[in-house]
N, C-alpha and C positions, 0 to 999 in steps of 0.2 A: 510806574514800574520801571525800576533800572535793570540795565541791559551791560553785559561786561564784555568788551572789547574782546573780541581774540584778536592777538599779534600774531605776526608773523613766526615770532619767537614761542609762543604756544603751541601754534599747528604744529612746528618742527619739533618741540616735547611729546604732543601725543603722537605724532606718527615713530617718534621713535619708541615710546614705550608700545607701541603692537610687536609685533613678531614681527612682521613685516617690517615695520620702519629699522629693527636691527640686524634683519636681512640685508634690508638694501646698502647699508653703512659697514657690513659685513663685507658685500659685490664691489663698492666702488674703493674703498681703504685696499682689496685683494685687490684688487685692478690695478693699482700704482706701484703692489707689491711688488705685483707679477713682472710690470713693466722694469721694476729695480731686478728679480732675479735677471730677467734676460739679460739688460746690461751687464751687469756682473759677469756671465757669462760669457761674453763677447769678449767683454775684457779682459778676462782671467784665458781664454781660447788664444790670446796673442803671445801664452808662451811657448805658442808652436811655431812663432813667426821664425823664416830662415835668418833674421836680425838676432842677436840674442837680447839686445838692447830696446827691443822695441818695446815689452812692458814695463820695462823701467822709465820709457820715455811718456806713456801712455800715463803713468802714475806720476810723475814727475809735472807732468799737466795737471791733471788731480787737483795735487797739492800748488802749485803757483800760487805765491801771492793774490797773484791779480784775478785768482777764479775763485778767493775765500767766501767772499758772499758769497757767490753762488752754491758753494760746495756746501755751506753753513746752511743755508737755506733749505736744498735739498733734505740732507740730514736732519733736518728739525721736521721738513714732510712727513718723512717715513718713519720718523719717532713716531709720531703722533697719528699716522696710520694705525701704525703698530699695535701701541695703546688701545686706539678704538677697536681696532681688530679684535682682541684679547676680548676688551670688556664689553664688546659687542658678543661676543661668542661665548663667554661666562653664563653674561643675565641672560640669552638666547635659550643656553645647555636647562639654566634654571626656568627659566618657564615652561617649556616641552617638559621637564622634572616636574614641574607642578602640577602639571593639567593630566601629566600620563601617569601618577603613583606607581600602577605596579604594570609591568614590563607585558610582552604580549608576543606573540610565535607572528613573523611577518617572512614568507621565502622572498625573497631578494637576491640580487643578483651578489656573489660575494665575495669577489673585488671589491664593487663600490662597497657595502656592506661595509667588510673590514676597513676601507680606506675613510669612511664616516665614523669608526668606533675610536678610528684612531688620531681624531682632529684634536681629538680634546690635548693629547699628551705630547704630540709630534711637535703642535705648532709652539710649543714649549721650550720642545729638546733642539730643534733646527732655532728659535730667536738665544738660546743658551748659546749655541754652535758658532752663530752672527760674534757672539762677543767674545767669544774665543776668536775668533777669526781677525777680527779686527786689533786685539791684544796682541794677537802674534804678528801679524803681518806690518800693522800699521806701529802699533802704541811699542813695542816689542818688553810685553811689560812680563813675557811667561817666565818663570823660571828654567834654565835651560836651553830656550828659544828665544836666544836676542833676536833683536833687528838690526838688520844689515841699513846703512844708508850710503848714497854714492855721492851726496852734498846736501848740502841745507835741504830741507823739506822735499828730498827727492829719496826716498825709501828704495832700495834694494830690492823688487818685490819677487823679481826671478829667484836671486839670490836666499831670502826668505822661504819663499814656496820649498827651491831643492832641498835647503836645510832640515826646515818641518815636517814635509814627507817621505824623509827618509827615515824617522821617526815611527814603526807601524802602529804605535799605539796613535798617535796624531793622523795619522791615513783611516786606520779601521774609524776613528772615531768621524773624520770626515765621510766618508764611505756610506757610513750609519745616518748619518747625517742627510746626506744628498737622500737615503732611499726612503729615508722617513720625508722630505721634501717632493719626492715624487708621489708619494702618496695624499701627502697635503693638498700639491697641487692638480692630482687627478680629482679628488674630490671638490675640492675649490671652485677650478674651473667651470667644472658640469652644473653644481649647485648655483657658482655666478646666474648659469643664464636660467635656472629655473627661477632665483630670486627677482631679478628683472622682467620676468615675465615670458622669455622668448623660450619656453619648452614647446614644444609642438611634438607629439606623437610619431609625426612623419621624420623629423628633425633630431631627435631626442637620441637615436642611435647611434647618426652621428655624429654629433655633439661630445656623446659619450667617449668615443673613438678616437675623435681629434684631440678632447682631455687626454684619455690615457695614454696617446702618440705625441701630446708634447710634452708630457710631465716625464716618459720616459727617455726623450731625446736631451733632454736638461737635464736630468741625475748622468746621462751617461758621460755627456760634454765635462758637467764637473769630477766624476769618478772617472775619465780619462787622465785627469792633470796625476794626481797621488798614485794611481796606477804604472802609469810613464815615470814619474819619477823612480818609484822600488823597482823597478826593472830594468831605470841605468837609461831609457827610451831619452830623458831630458836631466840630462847633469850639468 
């Protein structure tokens, strides 16, 4: 009687086809996500520095020749996060689709609630939002919205910024943006630790709590920049 090898490379097929295994590829792809909004943030927070120059110089690092790997590297990560993210959270939506046909009365709490109905379209409109963003700021490819540069592969990015948020259609649309990202990430986060296991009863509250305390202190950081700008705060 013959016996068929499971590889390594099998185990890793069926645990992803459970539910489970596209949970977990859902927690760890959001985890590097998460780790890129923050930076972002930090970064994008330096055009409050008393320097006016200093996110220009922040970006002008960036881009360096000498940090292209890396930066290319990067970027090819969080593509491919990205990706998985998506089509982890697609075939995820269709299975729960499958197994649950017709829909069912559940009180829940609803915050979370509404911030789960709204993964499916948000995580859409915020990666739409990413390439607007990077079009304007970086590529300066918008019509309307050039890009500023202050030398070879050193982008304008203060410069940038004030131009396009002054803009309200490019601020409400950023705006919209960040609070659908707060949303994302209040559910994100919470879900992370139930998909890895670490729900606990006791824990689960505030678990809850610190989601919705960090997702709303990153929407605000980045609706602080487009704010400050239409009100003259950073010109």
């Amino acid at each position: 009687m013959s016996t068929i090898a499971i590889t390594p490379i099998h185990r890793a097929v069926r645990f992803y086809e459970a539910p489970i295994g596209k949970k977990a590829v859902m927690a760890v792809t959001g985890l590097v996500l998460f780790g890129y909004v923050v930076a972002h943030l930090l970064g994008n927070l330096q055009i409050y520095s008393s320097n006016p120059q200093q996110i220009n110089t922040y970006a002008a690092f960036l881009h360096n020749p000498a940090n292209a790997m890396a930066l290319w590297v990067a970027r090819s990560v969080l593509l491919l996060c990205v990706i998985l993210h998506i089509v982890a959270a697609i075939q995820l939506w269709g299975q729960n689709r499958a197994a649950r046909p017709a829909s069912y009365y559940k009180k829940a709490d609803v915050p979370t609630a509404y911030a789960a109905r709204t993964m499916k379209w948000s995580g859409f409109i915020v990666a739409a939002f990413v390439i607007f963003h990077i079009l304007h700021l970086t590529v300066g490819a918008i019509p309307g919205l050039p890009s500023a540069e202050v030398g070879p592969n050193a982008p304008d990015v203060r410069a940038n910024v004030i131009h396009g948020f002054q803009n309200p259609a490019v601020s409400g649309f950023y705006i919209l943006a960040m609070v659908l990202l707060c949303m994302h990430l209040y559910h994100g986060i919470y879900s992370m630790f139930q998909s890895l296991g670490l729900a606990h009863p006791r824990y689960t509250p505030a678990i809850k709590n610190g989601a919705k305390l960090i997702a709303i202190l990153i929407a605000l950081g980045n609706i602080s920049i487009p704010v400050a700008v239409l009100t003259g705060l950073i010109h």
